[in-house]
Backbone as a printed PyTorch tensor [residue, N CA C, xyz], in Angstrom:
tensor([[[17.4670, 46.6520, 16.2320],
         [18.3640, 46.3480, 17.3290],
         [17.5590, 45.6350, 18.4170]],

        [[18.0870, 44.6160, 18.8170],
         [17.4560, 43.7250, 19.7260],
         [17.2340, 44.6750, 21.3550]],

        [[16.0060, 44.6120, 21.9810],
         [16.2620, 44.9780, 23.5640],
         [16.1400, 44.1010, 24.4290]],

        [[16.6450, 44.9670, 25.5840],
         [16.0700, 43.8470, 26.6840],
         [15.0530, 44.7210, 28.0570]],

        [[14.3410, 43.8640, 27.7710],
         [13.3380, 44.0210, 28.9760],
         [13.8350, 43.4710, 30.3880]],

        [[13.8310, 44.9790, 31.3810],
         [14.2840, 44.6050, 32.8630],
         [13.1420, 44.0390, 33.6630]],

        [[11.7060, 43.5580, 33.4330],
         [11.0270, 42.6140, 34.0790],
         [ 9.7280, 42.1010, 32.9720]],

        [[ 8.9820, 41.6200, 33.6360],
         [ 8.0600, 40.8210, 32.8610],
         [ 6.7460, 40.9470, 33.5700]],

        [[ 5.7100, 41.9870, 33.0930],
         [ 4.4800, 42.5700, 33.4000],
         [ 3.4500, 42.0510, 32.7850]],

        [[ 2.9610, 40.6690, 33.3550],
         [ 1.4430, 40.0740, 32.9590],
         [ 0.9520, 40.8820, 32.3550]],

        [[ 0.4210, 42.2170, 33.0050],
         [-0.3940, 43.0040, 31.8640],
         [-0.5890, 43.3530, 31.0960]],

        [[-1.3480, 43.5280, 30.2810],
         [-0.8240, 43.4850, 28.6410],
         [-0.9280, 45.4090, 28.6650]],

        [[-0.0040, 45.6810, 26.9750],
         [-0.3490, 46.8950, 27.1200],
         [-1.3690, 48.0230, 27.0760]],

        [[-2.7230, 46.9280, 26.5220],
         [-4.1940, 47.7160, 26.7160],
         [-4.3450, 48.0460, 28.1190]],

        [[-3.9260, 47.1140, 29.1210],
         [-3.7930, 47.2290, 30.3460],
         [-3.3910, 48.1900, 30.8880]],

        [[-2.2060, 48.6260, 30.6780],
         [-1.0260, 49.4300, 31.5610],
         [-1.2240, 50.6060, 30.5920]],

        [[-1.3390, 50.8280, 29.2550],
         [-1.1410, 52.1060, 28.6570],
         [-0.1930, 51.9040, 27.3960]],

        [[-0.0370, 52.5760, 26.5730],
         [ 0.8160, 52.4600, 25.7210],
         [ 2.3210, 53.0060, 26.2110]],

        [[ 2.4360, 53.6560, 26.6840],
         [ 3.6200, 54.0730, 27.5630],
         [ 4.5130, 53.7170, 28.8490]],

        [[ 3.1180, 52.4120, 29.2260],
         [ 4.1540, 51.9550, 30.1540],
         [ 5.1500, 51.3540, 30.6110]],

        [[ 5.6510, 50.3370, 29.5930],
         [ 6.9620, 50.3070, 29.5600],
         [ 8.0200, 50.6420, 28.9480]],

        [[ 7.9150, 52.0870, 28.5880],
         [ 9.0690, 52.6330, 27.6240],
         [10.4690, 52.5720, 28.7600]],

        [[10.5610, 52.7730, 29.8330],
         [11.1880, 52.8680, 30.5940],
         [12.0950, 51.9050, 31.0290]],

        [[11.4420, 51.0880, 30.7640],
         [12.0410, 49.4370, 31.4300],
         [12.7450, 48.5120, 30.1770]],

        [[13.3290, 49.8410, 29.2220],
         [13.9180, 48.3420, 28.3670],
         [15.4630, 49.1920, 27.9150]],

        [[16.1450, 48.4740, 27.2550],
         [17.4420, 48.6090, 27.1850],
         [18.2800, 48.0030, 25.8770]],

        [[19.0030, 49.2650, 25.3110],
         [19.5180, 48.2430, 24.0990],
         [21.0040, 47.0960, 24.4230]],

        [[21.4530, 47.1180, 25.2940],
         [22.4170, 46.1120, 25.8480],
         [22.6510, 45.6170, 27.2040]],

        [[22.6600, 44.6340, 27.6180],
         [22.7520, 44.8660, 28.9060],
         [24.0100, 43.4220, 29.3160]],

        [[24.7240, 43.6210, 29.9370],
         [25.8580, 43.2210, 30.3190],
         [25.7000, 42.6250, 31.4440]],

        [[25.2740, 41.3100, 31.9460],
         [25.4120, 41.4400, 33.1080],
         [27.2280, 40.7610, 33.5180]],

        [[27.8260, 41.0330, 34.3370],
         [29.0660, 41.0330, 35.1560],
         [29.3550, 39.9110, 36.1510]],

        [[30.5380, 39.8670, 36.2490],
         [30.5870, 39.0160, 37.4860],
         [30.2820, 39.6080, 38.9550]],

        [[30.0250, 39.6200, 40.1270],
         [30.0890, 39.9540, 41.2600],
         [28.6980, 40.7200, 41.1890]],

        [[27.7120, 40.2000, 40.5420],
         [26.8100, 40.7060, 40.3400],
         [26.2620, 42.3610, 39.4290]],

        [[26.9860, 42.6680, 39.1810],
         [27.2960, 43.4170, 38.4760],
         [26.4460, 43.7890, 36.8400]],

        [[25.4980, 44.6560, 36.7570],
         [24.9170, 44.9890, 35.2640],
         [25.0910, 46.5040, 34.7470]],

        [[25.9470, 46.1260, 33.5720],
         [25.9730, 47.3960, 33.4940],
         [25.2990, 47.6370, 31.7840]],

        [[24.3110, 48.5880, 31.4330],
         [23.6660, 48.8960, 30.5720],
         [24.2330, 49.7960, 29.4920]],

        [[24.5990, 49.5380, 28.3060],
         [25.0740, 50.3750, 26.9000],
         [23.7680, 50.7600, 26.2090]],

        [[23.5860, 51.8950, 26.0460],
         [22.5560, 52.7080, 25.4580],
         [22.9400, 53.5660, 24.1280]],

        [[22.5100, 53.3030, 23.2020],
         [23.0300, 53.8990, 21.6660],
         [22.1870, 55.2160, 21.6730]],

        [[22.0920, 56.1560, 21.4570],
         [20.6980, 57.4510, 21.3650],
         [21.6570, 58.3860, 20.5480]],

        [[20.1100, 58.1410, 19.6680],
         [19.4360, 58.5070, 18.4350],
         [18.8920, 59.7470, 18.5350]],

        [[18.5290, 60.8940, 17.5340],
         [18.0550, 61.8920, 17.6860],
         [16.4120, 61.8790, 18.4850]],

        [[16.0270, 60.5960, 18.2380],
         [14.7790, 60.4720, 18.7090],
         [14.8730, 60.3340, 20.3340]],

        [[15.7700, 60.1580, 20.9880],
         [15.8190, 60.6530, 22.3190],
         [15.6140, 61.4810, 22.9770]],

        [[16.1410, 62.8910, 22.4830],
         [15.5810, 63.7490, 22.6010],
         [14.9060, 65.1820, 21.7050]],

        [[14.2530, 64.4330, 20.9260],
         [13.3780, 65.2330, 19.8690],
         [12.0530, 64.7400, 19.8880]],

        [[11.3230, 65.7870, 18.8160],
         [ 9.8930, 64.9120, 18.5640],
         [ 9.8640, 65.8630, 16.8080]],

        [[ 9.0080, 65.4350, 16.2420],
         [ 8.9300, 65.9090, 15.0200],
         [ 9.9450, 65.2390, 13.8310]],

        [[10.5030, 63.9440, 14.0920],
         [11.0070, 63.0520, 13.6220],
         [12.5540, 63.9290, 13.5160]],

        [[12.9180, 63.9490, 14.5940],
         [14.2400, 65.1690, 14.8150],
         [14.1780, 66.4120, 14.1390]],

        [[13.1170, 67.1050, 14.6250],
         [13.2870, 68.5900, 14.0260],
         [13.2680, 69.3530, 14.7270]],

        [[12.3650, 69.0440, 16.2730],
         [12.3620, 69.9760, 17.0980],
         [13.2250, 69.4200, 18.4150]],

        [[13.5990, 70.1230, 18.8990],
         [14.3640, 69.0700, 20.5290],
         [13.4550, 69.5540, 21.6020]],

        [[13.1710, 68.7820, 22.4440],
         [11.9570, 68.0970, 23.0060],
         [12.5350, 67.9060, 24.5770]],

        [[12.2660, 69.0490, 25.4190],
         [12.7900, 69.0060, 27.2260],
         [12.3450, 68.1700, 27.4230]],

        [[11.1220, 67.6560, 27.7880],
         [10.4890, 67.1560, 28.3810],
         [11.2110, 65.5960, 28.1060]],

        [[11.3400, 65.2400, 26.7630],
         [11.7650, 63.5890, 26.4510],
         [13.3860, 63.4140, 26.9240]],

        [[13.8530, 64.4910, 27.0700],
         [15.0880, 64.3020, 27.3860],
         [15.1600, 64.2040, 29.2190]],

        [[14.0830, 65.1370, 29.6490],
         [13.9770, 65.0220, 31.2070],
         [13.3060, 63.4830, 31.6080]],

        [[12.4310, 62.9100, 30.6230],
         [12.4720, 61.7650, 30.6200],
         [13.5370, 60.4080, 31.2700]],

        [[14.1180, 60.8350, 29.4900],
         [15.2350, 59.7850, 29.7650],
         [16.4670, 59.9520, 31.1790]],

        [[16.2010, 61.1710, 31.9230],
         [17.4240, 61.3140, 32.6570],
         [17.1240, 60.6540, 33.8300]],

        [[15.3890, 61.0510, 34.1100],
         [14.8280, 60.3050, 35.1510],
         [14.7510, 58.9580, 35.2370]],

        [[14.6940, 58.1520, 33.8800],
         [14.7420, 56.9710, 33.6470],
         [16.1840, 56.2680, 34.0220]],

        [[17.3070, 57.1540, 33.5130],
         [18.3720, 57.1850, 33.9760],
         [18.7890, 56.6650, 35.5850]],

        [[18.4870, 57.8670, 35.8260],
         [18.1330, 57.9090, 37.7120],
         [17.5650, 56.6940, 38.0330]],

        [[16.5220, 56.2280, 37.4530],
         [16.1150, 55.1020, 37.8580],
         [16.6790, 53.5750, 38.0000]],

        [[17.2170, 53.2640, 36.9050],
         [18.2130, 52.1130, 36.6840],
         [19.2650, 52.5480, 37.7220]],

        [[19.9120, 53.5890, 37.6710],
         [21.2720, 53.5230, 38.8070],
         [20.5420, 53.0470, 40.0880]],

        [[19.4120, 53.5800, 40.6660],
         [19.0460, 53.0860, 41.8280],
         [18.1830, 51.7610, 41.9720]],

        [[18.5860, 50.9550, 40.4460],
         [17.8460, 49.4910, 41.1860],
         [19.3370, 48.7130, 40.6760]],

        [[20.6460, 49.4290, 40.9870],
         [21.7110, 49.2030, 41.0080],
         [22.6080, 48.4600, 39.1640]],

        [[21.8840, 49.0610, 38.3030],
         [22.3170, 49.1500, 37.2260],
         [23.5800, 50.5670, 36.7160]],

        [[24.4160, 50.3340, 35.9900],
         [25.5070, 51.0690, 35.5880],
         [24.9500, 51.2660, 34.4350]],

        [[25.2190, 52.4760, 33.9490],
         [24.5320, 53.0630, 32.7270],
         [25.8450, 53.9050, 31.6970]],

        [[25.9940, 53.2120, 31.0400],
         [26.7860, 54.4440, 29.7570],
         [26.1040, 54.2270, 28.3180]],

        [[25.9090, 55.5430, 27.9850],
         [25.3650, 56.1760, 27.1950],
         [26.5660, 56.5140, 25.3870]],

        [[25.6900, 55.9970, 24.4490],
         [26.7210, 56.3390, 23.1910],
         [25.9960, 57.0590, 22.4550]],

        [[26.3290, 58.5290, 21.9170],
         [25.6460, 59.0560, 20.8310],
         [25.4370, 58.0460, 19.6320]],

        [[24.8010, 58.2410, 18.6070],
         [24.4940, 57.4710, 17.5020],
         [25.5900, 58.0230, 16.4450]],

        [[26.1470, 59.3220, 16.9390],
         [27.1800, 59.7080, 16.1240],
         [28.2870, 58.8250, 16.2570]],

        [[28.5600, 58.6800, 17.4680],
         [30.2580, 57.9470, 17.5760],
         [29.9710, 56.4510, 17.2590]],

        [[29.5110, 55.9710, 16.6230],
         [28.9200, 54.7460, 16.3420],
         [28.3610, 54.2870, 14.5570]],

        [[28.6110, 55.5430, 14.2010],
         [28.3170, 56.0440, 12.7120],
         [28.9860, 55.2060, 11.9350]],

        [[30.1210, 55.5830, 11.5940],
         [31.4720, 55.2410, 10.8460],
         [32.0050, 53.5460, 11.5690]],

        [[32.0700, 52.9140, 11.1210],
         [32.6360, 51.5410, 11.4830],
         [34.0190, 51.6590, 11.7160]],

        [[35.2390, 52.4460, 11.2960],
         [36.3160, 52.6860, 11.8820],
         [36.2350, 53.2430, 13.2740]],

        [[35.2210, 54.4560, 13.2590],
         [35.5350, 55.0890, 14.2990],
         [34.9060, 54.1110, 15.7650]],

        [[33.4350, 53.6460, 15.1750],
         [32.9970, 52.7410, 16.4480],
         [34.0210, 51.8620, 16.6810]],

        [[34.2570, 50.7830, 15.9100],
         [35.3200, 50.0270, 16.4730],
         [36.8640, 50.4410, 17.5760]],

        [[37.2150, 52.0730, 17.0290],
         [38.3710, 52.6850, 17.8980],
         [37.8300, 53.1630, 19.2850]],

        [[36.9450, 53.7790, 19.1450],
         [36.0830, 53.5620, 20.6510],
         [35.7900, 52.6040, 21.0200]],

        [[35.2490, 51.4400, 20.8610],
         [35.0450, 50.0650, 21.5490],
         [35.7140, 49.6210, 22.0440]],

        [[37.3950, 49.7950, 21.2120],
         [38.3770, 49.0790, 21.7570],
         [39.1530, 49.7890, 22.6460]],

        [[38.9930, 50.9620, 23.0130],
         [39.0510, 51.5360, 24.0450],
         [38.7620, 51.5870, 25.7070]],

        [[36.7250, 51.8490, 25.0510],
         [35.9620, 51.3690, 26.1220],
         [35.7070, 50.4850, 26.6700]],

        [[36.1000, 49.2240, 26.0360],
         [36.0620, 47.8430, 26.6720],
         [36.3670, 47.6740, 27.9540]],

        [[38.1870, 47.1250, 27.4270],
         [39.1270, 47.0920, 28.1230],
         [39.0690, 47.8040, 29.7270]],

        [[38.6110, 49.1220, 29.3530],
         [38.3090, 50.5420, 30.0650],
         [37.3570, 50.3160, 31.3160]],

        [[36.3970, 49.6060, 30.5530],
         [34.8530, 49.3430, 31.3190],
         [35.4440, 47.6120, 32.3350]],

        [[36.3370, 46.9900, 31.4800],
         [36.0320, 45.9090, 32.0010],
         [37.2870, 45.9250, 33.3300]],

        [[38.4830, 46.8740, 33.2200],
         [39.0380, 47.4280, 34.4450],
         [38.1640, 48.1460, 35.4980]],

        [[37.2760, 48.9170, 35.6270],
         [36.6260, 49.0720, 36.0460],
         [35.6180, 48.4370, 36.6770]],

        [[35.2980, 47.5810, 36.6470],
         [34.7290, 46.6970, 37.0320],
         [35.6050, 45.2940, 37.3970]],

        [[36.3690, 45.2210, 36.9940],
         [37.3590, 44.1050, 37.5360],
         [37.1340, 42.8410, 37.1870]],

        [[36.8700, 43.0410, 36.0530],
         [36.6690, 41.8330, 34.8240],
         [37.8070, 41.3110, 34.2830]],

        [[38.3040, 40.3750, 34.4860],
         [39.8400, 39.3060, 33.8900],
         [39.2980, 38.9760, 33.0110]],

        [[40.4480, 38.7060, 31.8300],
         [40.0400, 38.5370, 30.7030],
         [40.6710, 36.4380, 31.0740]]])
């Protein structure tokens, strides 16, 4: 799945760490009219596990919430999709066509 990176850090990652930009990337990102970005996130058991999903893992999940926290306050919109509801190709598609529409009233997107 393609990401996107929210900036661009000269440093390489011998530089910064192997960890330092786990934070800063995103599997969709939407940007909107009126300035407007709002971020779709798919998560996988590996979100919050370690042991290749065997054990569930506070800490990676307190992670991602903080990371969370973070994007809302450099004024990014964040919704989140289990990897379950996304499983089945009937069912993703009946949610999509839901949430669209849904998301793009919300935001005040004309089609």
């Amino acid at each position: 799945m393609p990401e996107v990176w929210l900036r661009w850090d000269h440093r390489t990652v011998q530089e910064r760490g192997p960890e330092a930009l786990l934070r800063s990337r995103m599997d969709f990102l939407l940007p909107l009219p009126h300035g407007q970005r709002v971020v779709l996130e798919v998560d996988g058991s590996q979100h919050y596990t370690r042991d290749h999903g065997r054990t569930p893992d506070t800490a990676k999940n307190a992670d991602m919430v903080a990371a969370d926290r973070d994007l809302r306050l450099r004024g990014y919109e964040l919704f989140r999709f289990g990897h379950d509801e996304l499983k089945r190709l009937d069912a993703a598609q009946n949610l999509l066509r839901r949430f669209i529409p849904d998301m793009f009233r919300r935001f005040r997107v004309s089609s």
